[in-house]
Each structure stands twice: as structure tokens, then as C-alpha cells.
ROSE-4610 file (N, C-alpha, C; in Angstrom, 1 decimal, always signed):
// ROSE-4610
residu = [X/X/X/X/X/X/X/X/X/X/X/X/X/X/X/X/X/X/X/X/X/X/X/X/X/X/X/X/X/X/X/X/X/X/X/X/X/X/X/X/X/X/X/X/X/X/X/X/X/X/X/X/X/X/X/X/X/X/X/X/X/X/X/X/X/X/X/X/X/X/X/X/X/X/X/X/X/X/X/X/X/X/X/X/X/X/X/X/X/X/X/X/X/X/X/X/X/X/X/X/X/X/X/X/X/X/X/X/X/X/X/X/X/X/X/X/X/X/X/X/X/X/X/X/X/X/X/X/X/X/X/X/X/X/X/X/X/X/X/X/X/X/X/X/X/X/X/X/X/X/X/X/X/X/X/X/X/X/X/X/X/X/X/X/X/X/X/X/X/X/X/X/X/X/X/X/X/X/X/X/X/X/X/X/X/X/X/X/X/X/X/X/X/X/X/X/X/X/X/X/X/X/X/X/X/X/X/X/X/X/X/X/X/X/X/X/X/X/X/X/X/X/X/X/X/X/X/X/X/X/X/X/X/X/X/X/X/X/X/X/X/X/X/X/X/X/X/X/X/X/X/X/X/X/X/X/X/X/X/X/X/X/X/X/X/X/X/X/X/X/X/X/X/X/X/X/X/X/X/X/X/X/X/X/X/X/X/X/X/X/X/X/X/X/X/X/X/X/X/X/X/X/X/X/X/X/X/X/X/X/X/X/X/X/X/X/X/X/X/X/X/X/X/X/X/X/X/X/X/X/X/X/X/X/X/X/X/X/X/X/X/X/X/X/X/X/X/X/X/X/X/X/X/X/X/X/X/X/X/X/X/X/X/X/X/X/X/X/X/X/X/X/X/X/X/X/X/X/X/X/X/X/X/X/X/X/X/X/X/X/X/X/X/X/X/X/X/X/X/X/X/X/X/X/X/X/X/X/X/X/X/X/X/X/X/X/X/X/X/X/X/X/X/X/X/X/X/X/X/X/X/X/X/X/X/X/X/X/X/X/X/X/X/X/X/X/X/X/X/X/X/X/X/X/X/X/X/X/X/X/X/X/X/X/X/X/X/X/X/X/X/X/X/X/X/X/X/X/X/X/X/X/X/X/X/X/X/X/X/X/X/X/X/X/X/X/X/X/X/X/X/X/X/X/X/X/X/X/X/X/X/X/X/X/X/X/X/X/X/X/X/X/X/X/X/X/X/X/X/X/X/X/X/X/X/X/X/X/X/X/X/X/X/X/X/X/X/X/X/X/X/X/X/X/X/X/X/X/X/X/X/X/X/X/X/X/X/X/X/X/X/X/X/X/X/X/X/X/X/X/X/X/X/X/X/X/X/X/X/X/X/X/X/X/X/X/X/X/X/X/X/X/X/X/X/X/X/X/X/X/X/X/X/X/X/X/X/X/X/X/X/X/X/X/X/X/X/X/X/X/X/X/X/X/X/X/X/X/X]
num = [1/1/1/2/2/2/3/3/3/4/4/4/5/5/5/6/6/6/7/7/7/8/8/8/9/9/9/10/10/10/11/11/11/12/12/12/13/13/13/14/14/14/15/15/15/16/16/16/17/17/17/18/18/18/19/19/19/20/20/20/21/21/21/22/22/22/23/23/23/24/24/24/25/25/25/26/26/26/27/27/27/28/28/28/29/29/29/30/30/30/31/31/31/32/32/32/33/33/33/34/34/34/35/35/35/36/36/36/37/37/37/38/38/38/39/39/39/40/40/40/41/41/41/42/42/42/43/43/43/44/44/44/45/45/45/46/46/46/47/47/47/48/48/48/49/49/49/50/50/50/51/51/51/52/52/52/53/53/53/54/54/54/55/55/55/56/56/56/57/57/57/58/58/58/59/59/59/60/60/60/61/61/61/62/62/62/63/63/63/64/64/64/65/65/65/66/66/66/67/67/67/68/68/68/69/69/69/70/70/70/71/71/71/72/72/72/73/73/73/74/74/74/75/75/75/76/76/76/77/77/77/78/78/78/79/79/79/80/80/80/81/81/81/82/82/82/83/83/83/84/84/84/85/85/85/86/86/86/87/87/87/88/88/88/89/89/89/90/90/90/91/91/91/92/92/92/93/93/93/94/94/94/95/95/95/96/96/96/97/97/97/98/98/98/99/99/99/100/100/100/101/101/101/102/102/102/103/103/103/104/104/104/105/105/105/106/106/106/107/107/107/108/108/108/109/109/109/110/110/110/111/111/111/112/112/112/113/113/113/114/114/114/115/115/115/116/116/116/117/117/117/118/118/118/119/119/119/120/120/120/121/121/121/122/122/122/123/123/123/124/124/124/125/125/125/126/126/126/127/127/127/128/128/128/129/129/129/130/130/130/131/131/131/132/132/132/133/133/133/134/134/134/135/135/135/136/136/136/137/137/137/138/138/138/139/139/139/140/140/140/141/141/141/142/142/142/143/143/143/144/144/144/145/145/145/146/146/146/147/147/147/148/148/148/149/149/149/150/150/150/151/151/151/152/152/152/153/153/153/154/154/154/155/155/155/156/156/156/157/157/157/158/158/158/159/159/159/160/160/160/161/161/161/162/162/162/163/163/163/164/164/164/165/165/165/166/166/166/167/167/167/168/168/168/169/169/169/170/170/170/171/171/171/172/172/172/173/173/173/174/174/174/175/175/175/176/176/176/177/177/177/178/178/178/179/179/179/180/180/180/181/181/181/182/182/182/183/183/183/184/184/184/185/185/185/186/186/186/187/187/187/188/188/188/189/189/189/190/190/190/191/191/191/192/192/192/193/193/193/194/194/194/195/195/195/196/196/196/197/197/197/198/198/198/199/199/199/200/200/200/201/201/201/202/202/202/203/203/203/204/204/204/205/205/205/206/206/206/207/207/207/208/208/208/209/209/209/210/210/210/211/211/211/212/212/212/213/213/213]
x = [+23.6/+24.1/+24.0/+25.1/+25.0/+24.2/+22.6/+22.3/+22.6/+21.8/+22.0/+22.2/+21.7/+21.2/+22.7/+23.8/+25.2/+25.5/+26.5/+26.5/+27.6/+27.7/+28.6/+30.0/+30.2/+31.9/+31.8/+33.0/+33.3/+34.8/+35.5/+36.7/+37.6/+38.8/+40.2/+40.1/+40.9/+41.5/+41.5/+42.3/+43.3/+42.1/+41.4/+40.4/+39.3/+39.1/+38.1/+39.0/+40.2/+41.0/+41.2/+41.3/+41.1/+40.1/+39.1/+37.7/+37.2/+37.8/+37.2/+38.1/+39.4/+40.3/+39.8/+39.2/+38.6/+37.2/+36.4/+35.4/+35.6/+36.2/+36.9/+37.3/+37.7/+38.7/+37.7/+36.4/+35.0/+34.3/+34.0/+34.0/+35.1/+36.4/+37.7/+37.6/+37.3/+37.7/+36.3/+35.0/+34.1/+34.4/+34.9/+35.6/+36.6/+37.3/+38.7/+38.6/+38.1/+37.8/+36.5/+35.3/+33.8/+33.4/+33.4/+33.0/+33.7/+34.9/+35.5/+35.1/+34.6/+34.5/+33.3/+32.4/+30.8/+30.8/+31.9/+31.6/+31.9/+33.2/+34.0/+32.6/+32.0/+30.7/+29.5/+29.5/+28.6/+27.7/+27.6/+26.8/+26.3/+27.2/+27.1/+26.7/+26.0/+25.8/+24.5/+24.7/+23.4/+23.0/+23.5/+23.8/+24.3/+23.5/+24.0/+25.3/+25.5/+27.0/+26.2/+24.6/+23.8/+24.3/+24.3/+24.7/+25.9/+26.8/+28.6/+28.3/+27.8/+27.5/+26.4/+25.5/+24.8/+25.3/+26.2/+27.0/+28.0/+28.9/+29.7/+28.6/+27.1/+27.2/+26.3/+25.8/+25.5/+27.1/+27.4/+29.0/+29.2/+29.8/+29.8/+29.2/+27.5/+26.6/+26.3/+26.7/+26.9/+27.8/+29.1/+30.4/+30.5/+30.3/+29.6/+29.2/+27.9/+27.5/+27.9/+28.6/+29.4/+30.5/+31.6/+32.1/+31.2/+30.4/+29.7/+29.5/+28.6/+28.8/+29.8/+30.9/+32.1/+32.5/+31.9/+31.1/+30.6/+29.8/+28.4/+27.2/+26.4/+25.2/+23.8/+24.0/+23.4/+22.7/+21.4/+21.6/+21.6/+21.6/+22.0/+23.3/+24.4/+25.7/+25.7/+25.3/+25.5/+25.1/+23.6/+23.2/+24.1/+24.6/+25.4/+26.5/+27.5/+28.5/+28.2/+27.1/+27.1/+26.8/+25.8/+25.8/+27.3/+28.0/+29.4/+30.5/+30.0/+30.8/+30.3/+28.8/+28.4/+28.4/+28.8/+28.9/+30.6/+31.4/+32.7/+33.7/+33.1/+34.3/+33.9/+32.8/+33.0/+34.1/+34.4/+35.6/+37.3/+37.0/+38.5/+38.5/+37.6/+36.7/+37.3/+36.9/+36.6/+38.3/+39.5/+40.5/+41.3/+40.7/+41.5/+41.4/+40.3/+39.4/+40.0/+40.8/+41.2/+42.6/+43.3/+44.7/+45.4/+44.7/+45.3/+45.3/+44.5/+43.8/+45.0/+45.9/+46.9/+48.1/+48.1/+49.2/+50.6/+51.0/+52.4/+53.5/+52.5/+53.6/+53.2/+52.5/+52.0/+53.1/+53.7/+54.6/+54.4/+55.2/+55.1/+54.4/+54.9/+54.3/+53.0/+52.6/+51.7/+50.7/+50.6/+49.7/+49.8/+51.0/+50.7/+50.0/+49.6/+49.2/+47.9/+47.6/+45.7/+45.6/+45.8/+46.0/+45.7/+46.7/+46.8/+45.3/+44.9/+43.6/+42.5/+42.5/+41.0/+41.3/+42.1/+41.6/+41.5/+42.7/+42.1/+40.7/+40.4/+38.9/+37.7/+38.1/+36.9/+36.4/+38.3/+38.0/+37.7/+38.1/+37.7/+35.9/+35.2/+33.6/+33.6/+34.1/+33.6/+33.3/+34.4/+34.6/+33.5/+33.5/+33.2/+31.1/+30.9/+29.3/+29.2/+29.9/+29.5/+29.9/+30.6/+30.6/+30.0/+29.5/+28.3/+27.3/+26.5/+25.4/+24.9/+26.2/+25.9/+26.0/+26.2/+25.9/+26.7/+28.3/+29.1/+29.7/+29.3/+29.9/+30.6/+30.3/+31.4/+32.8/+33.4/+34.5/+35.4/+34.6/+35.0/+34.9/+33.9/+33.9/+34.8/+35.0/+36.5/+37.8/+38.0/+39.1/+38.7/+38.1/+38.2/+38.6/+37.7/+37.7/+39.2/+39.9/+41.3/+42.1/+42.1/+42.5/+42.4/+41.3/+41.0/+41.5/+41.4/+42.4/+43.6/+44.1/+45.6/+46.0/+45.2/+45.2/+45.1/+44.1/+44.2/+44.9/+45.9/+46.9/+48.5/+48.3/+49.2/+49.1/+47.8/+47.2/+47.9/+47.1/+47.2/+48.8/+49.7/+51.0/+51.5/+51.5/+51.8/+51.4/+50.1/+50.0/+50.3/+50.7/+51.0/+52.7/+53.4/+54.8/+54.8/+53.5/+53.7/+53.4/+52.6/+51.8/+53.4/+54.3/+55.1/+56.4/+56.3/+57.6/+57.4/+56.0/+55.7/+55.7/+56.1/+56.6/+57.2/+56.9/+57.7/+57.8/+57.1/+57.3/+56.1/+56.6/+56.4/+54.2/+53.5/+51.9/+51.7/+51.8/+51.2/+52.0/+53.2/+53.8/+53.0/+52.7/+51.9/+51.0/+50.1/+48.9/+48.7/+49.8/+49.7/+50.2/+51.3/+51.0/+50.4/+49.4/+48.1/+47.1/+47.1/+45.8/+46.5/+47.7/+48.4/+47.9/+48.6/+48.3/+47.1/+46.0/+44.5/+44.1/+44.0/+44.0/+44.5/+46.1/+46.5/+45.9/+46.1/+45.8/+44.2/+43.6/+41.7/+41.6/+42.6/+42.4/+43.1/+44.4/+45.4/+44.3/+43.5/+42.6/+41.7/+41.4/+40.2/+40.8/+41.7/+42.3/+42.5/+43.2/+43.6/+42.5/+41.1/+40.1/+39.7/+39.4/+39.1/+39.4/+41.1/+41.7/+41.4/+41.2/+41.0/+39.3/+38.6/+37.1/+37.3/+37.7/+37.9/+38.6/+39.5/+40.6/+40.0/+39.6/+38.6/+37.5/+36.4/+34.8/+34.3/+35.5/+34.9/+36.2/+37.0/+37.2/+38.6/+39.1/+40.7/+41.0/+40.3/+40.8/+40.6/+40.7/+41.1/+39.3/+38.7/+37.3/+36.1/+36.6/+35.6/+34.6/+34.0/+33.0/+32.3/+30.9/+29.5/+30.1/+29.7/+30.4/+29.7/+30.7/+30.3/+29.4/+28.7/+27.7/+28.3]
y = [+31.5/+30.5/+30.9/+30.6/+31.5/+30.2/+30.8/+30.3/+29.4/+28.1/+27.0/+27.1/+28.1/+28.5/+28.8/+28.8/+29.0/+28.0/+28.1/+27.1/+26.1/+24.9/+24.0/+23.6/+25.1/+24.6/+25.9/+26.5/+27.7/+27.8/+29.0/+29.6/+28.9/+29.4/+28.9/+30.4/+30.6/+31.3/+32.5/+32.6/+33.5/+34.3/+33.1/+33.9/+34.8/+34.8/+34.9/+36.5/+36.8/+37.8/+38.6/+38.4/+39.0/+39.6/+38.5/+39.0/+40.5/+40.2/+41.3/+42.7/+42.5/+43.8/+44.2/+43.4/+44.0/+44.9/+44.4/+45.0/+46.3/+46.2/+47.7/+48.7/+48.4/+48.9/+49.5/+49.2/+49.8/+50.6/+51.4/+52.5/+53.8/+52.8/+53.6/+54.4/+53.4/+53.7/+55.1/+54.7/+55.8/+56.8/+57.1/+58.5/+59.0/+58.7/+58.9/+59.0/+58.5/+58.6/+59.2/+58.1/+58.4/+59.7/+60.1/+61.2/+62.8/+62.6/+63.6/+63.8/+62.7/+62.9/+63.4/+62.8/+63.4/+64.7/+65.3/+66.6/+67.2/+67.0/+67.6/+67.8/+66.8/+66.8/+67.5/+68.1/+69.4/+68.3/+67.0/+66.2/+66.5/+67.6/+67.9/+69.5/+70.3/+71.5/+71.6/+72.5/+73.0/+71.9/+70.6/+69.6/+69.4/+69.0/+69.0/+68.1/+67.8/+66.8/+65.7/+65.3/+64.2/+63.1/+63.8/+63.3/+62.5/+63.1/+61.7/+61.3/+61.3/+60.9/+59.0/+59.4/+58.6/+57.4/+58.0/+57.3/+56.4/+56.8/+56.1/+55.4/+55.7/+54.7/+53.4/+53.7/+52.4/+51.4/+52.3/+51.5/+50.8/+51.3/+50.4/+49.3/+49.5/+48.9/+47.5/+47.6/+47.0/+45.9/+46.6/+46.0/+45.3/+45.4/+44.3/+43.0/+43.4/+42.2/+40.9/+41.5/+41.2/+40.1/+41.3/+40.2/+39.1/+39.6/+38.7/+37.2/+37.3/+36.7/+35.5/+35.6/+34.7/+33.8/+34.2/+33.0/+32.2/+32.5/+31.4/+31.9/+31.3/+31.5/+32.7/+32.4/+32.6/+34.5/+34.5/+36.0/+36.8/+36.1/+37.2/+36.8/+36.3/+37.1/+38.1/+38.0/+39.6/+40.9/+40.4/+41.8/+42.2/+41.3/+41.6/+42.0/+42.0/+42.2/+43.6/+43.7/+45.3/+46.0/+45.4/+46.9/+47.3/+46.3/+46.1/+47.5/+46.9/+48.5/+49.5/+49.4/+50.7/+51.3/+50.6/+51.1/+52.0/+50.4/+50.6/+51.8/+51.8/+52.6/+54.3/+54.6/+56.2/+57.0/+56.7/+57.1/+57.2/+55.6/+55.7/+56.5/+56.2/+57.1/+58.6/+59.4/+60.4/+61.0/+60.0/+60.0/+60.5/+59.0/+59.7/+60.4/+61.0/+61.7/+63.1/+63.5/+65.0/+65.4/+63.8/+63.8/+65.1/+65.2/+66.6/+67.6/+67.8/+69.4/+69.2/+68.6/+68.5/+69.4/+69.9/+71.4/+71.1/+69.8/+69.5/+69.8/+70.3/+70.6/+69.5/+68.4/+67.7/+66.8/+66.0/+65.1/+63.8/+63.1/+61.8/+60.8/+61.0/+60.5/+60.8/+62.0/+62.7/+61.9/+61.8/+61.4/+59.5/+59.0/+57.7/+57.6/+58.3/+57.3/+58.2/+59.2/+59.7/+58.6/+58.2/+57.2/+55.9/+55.1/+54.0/+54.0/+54.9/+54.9/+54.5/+55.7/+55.7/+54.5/+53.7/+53.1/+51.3/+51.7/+50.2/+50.0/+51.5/+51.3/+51.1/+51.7/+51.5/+49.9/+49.6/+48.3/+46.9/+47.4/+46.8/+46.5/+47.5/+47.7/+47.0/+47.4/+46.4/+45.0/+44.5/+43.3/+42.7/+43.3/+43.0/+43.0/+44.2/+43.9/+42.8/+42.5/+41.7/+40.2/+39.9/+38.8/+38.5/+39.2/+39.6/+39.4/+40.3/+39.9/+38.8/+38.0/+36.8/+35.4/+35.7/+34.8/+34.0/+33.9/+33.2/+33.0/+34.2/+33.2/+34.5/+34.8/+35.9/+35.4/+34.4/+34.1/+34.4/+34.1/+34.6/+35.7/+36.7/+37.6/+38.3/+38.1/+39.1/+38.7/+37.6/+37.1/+37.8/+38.3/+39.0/+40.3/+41.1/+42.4/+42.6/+41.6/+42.1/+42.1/+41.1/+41.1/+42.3/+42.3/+43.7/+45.3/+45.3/+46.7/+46.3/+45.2/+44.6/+45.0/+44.5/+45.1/+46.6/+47.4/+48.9/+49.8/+49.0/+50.1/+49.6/+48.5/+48.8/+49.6/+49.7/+50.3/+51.7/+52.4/+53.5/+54.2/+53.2/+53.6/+53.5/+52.9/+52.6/+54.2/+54.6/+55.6/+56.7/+56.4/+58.0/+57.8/+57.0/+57.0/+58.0/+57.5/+57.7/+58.9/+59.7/+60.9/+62.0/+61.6/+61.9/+62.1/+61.0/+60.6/+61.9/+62.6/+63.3/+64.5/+64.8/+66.6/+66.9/+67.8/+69.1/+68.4/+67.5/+66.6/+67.2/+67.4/+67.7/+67.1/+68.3/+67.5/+66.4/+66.2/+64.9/+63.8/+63.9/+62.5/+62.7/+64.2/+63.6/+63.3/+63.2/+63.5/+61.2/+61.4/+59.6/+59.2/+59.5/+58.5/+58.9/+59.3/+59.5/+58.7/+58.5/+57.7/+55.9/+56.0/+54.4/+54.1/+55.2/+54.7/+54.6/+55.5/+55.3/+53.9/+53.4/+52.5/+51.2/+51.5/+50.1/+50.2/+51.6/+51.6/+51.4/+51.1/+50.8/+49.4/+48.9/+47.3/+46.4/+46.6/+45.8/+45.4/+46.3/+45.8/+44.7/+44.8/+44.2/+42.6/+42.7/+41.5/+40.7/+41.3/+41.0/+40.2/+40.9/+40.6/+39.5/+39.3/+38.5/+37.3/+37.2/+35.7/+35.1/+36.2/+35.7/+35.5/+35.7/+35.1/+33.7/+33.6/+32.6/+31.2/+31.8/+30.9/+30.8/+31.3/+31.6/+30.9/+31.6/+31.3/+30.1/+29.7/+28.6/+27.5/+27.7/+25.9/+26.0/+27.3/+27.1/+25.9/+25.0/+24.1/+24.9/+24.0/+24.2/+24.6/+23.7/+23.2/+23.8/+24.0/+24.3/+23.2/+22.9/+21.5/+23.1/+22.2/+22.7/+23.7/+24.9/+26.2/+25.5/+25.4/+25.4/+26.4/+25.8/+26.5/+27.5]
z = [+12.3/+11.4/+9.9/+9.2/+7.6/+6.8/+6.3/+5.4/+4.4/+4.6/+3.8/+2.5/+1.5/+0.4/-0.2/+0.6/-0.2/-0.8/-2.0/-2.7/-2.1/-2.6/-1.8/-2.4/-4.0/-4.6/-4.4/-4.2/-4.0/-4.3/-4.7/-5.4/-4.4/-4.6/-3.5/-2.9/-1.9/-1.1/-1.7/-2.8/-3.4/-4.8/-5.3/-6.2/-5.3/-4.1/-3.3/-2.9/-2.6/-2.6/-3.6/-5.0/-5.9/-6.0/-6.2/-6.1/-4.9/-3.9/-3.0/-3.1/-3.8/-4.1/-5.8/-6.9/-7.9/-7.6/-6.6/-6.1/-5.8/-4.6/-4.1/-4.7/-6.4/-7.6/-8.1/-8.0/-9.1/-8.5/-6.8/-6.6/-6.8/-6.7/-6.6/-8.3/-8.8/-10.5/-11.1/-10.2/-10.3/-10.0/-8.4/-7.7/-8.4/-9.3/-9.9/-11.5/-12.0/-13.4/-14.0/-13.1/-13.8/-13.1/-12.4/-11.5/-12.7/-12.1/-12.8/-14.8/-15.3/-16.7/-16.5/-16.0/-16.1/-15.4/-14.8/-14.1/-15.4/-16.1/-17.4/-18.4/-18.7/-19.6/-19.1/-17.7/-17.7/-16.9/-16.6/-16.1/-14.5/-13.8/-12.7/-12.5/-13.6/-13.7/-12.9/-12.0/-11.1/-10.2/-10.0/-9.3/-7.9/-6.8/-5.5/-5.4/-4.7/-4.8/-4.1/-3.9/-3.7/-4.6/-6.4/-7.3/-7.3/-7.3/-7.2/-6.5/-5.0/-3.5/-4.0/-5.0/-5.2/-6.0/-7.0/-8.1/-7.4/-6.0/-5.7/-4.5/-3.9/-3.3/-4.3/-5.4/-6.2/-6.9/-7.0/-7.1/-6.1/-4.7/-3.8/-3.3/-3.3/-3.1/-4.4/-5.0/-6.7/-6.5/-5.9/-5.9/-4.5/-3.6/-2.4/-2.8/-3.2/-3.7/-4.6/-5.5/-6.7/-5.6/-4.7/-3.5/-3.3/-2.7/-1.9/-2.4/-3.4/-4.3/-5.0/-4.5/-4.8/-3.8/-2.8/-1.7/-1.9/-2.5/-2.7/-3.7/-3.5/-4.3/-3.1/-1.9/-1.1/-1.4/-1.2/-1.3/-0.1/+0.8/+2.5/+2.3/+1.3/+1.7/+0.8/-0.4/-1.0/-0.6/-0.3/+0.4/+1.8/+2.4/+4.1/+3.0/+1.9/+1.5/+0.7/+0.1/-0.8/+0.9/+1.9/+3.2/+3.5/+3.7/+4.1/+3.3/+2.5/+1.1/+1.2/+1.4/+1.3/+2.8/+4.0/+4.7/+5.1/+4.7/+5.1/+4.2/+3.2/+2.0/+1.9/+2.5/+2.5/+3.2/+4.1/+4.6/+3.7/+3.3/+2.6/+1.3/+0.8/-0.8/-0.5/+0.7/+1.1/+1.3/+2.1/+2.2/+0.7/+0.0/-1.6/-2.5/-2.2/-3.1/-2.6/-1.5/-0.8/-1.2/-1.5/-2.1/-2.4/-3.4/-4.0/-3.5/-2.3/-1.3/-0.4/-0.4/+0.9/+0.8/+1.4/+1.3/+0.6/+1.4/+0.7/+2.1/+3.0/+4.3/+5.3/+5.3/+6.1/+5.8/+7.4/+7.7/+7.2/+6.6/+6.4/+7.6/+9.1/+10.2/+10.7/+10.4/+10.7/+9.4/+8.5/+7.8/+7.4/+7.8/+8.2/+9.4/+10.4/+11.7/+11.5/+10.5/+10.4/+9.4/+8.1/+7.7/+7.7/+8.4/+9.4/+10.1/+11.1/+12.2/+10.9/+10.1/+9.4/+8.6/+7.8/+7.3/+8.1/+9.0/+9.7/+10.6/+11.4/+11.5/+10.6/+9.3/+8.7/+7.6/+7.1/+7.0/+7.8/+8.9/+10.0/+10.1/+9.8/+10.1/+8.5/+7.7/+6.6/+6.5/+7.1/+6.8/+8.6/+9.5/+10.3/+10.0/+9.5/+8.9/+8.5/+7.0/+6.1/+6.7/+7.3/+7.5/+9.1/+9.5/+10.9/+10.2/+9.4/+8.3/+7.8/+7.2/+6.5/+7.4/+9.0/+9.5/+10.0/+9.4/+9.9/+11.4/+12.1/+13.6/+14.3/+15.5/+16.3/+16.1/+16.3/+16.4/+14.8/+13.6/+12.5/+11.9/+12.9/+12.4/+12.7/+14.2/+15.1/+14.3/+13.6/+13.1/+11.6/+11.1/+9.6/+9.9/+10.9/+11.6/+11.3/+12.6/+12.7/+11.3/+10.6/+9.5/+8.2/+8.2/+7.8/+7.7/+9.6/+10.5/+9.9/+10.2/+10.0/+8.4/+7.4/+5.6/+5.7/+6.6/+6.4/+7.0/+7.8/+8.4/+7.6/+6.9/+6.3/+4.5/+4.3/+3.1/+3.9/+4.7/+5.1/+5.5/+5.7/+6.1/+4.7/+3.4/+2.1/+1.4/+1.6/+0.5/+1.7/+2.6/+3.5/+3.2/+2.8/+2.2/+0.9/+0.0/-1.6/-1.5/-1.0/-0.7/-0.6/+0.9/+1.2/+0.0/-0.8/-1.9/-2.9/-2.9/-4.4/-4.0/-2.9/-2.2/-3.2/-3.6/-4.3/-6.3/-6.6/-7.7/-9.1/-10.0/-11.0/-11.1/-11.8/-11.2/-11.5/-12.6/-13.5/-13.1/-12.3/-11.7/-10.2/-9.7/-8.8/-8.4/-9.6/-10.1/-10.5/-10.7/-11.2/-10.1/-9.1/-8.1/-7.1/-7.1/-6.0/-6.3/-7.7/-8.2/-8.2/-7.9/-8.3/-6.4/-5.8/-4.2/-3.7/-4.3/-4.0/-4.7/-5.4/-5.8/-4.7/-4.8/-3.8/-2.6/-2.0/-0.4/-0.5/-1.2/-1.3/-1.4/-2.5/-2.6/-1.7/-1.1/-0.6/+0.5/+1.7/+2.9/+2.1/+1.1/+0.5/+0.5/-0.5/-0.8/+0.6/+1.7/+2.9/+3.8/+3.3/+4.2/+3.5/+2.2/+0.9/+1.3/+1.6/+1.9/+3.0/+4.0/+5.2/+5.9/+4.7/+4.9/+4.4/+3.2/+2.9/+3.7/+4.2/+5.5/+6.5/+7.4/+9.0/+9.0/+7.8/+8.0/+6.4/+5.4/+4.6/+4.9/+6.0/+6.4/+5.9/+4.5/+4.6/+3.4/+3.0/+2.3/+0.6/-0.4/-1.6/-2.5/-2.0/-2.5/-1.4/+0.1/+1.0/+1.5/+0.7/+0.6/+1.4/+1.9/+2.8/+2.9/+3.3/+4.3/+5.7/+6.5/+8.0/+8.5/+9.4/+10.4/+11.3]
């Protein structure tokens, strides 16, 4: 049963969605921006790659909670929501972060359906920890899971299009839409899963009242 200790006004639907695709946006924004400046600044000299490894998982772990958090007051949902991140997002992290290592000969179909798999299994496990964690209920949890899969295979078929669009394309346009589709294809599952915690496991209405047992 999820903890009494949540609070009893809680966001709408849709802020609860934002909320969990901004989250997602502040590992992404580490692997993509902060990583690469502090390497530029010598920050990573004689440094194992424990270092980024550690930076994106306090980010993730950070940004969980922060989700979590938009739930309620409760602190077993943040903590179930930062494991959740830090469990669920290395994979896709790891996906966008290779972008640029990709030959340029890989098929558009061929990298939507590796794509597609990895990120609807792993937002799948995301959303399925964290709201397994916090107690809400097998029945709502299988109903975020899929929702989740369902947000990351369409993330994953989206940036295996964009990936495909920037064959043979000038670097710095494809240099910018690799970081536009990392981005979307990281947040769109998030958002997807966001709404649908909110709908499934707090009741669906405007205000929520109690969170159900």
C-alpha cells in the first residue's frame, strides 16, 4: 500500500507529465552539454570514465526524486522514483551518447526496431520500479509499465527516423539534430509515463483528493 505520508493536493495530469519529461531533460542535458565542457576544461584528465559515469548517475538519481516528488510529499515515492532513474536511464543515456559513432550505413529499419526494443524495455523498468517501490498496486504498476514501453517505442522509432534524415548532412546540422532527437526520444517516454501515473495510480481526476490505497 503507498504510504500515507503523501500529500493529499497534488498537480493535474499534465503538470505531473511535464514534470517527469523535465526530469529526464537533466541527465540528458549533463551527457550532452556538462560532461563534454568539463572534459573541454581538462576536468577529466588522467580520469577513469567512473567520473561522467558518477556525474550522470547523481543527475539521474537527483532527477527521480525531484519526479517523484510531484506526487506528493511522501519520501518512499522519491526515493522509489530517483532508483527508478537511476536504474531505468543508463541504457537510453548510453544509446544517445553513441549517436555520433554510427557509421552512417545503418538502415533506418534496422535502427528503429534496436531502438524501439531498448528503449521500450528500459522505460518500461523505469516506470515499473518506481511505481512498484512507492507502493501503488500490481495492477497500476503493469498499467504504467506498458505505457511507458508504449512512450519508448515510439521515442525510439522518432529518433531512429531523425538519425536516418541526417545521412550524408552537413556536421553541425547533424550534430544539432542528434542532440534535438536525444532529447525528445529521452523525454517523450517520460512525459508518457508521467501522465499515466497520474491517471491509473492518483484516481485520474483534476485535484486527486487522498491517493488511493
Amino acid at each position: 500500500m503507498l504510504i500515507e505520508s503523501v500529500a493529499p493536493i497534488l498537480p493535474s495530469r499534465w503538470r505531473v507529465a511535464v514534470a517527469f519529461a523535465l526530469a529526464t531533460l537533466v541527465p540528458v542535458t549533463v551527457l550532452l552539454v556538462v560532461v563534454p565542457l568539463v572534459g573541454a576544461w581538462g576536468g577529466f584528465i588522467e580520469a577513469s570514465i567512473q567520473r561522467p559515469v558518477a556525474m550522470l548517475s547523481v543527475a539521474s538519481l537527483a532527477a527521480g526524486q525531484w519526479a517523484g516528488g510531484k506526487l506528493g510529499h511522501g519520501v518512499r515515492v522519491r526515493v522509489a522514483f530517483g532508483a527508478a532513474f537511476l536504474i531505468g536511464l543508463p541504457i537510453p543515456l548510453l544509446i544517445v551518447a553513441g549517436l555520433g559513432s554510427l557509421s552512417g550505413h545503418e538502415t533506418v529499419a534496422g535502427l528503429a526496431g534496436a531502438f524501439m526494443l531498448a528503449f521500450a524495455l528500459t522505460y518500461s523498468l523505469l516506470g515499473a520500479v518506481g511505481v512498484g517501490l512507492s507502493g501503488f498496486g500490481w495492477r497500476c504498476t503493469v498499467q504504467v509499465a506498458v505505457m511507458f514501453a508504449g512512450g519508448g517505442a515510439v521515442a525510439g522509432m522518432v529518433l531512429a527516423g531523425l538519425v536516418g534524415a541526417t545521412v550524408g548532412a552537413p556536421a553541425p546540422v547533424e550534430a544539432v539534430v542528434h542532440v534535438c532527437g536525444a532529447a525528445a526520444a529521452c523525454t517523450l517516454p517520460a512525459a508518457v509515463g508521467g501522465w499515466s501515473i497520474a491517471t491509473f495510480c492518483l484516481g485520474g481526476s483534476s485535484d486527486y483528493g487522498w491517493l488511493r490505497r
